[in-house]
N, C-alpha and C positions, 0 to 999 in steps of 0.2 A: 504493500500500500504506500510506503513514504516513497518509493522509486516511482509510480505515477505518478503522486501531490507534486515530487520534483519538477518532472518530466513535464507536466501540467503548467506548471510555474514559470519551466522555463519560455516557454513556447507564448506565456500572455508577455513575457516581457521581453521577448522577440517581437511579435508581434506580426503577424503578418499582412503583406498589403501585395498592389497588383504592381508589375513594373511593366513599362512598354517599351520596345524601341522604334527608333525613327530613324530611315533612311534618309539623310538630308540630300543624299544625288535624284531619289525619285520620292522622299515625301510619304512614302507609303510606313504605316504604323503596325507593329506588330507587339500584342500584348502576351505576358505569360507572366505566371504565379511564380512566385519568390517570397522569399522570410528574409526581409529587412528592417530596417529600421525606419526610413522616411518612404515617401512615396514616390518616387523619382523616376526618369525617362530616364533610360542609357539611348543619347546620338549613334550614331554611325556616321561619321564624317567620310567618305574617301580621301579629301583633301590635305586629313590629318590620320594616315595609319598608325601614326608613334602614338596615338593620344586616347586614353579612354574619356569618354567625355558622359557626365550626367547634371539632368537638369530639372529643376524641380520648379512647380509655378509656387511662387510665395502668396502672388495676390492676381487679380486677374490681368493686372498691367504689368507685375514684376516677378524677374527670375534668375534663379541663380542656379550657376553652372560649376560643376568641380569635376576639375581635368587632372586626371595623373597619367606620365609618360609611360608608355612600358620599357619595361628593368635593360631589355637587349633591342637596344635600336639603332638606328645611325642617321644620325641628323635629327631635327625635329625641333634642336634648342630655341627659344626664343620667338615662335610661332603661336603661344599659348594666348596672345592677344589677339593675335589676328583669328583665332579660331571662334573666340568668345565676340567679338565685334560681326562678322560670318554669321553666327547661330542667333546675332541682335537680328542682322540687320532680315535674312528668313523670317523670324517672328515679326516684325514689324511687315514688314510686307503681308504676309500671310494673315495677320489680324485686322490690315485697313487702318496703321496707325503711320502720320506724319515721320516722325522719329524715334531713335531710342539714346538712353542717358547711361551710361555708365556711373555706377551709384558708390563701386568699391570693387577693387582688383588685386589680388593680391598673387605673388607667386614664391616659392623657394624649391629648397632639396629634405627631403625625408631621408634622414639617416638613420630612423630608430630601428632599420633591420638591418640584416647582414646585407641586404642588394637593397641601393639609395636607389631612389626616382624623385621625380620632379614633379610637382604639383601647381595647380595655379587655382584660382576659385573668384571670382567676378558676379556681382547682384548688378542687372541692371532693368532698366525703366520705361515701359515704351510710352512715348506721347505725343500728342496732338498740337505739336509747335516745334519749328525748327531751334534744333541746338547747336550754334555755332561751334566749331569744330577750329583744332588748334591747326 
């Protein structure tokens, strides 16, 4: 019995929810079950094979993206922005919204395993007014 109430236990503080992915070359959405924590999109980018890319909607204008590089790649550095500007500027289009804002970017290196990779993670804004651009 205590090996169920675990087992039970563990699984509500897992928690499970739907995940989907989306091919950003044709658009097309593909959902399947998963035990995560948030409820998130995994992208598929072509553009970016080095890159896992997930995206969650925060609010129905705003979303945040968290990209990690995969551990054996070659090339890929420093494109972590242009991926997340890419997956803005799709939803904006794709929603019928004027623009989108870059709200918070950030990127480094994950050393706390034995193989580092690279991460980056970006919330941004779409809206209904141009945002002058640097």
């Amino acid at each position: 019995m205590p090996r169920i109430l675990t087992a039970l236990l563990a699984l509500l503080l897992v928690g499970c929810t739907a995940s989907s992915s989306v091919n950003m070359a044709t658009g097309g959405i593909n959902t399947r079950s998963a035990i995560e924590l948030t409820n998130s999109v995994v992208i598929n980018d072509p553009l970016a094979p080095n890159w896992s890319i997930r995206e969650q909607a925060l609010t129905a204008d705003t979303y945040h993206f968290a990209l990690r590089a995969r551990s054996y790649r070659t090339g890929g550095d420093g494109e972590a922005i242009q991926i997340v500007k890419r997956r803005a500027l799709q939803l904006q289009r794709e929603k019928g919204y004027t623009d989108f804002r870059i709200l918070d970017y950030t990127e480094g290196i994950d050393s706390s395993s034995p193989l580092t990779y690279r991460f980056s993670e970006g919330t941004i804004q779409l809206v209904n007014v141009l945002v002058p651009r640097n």
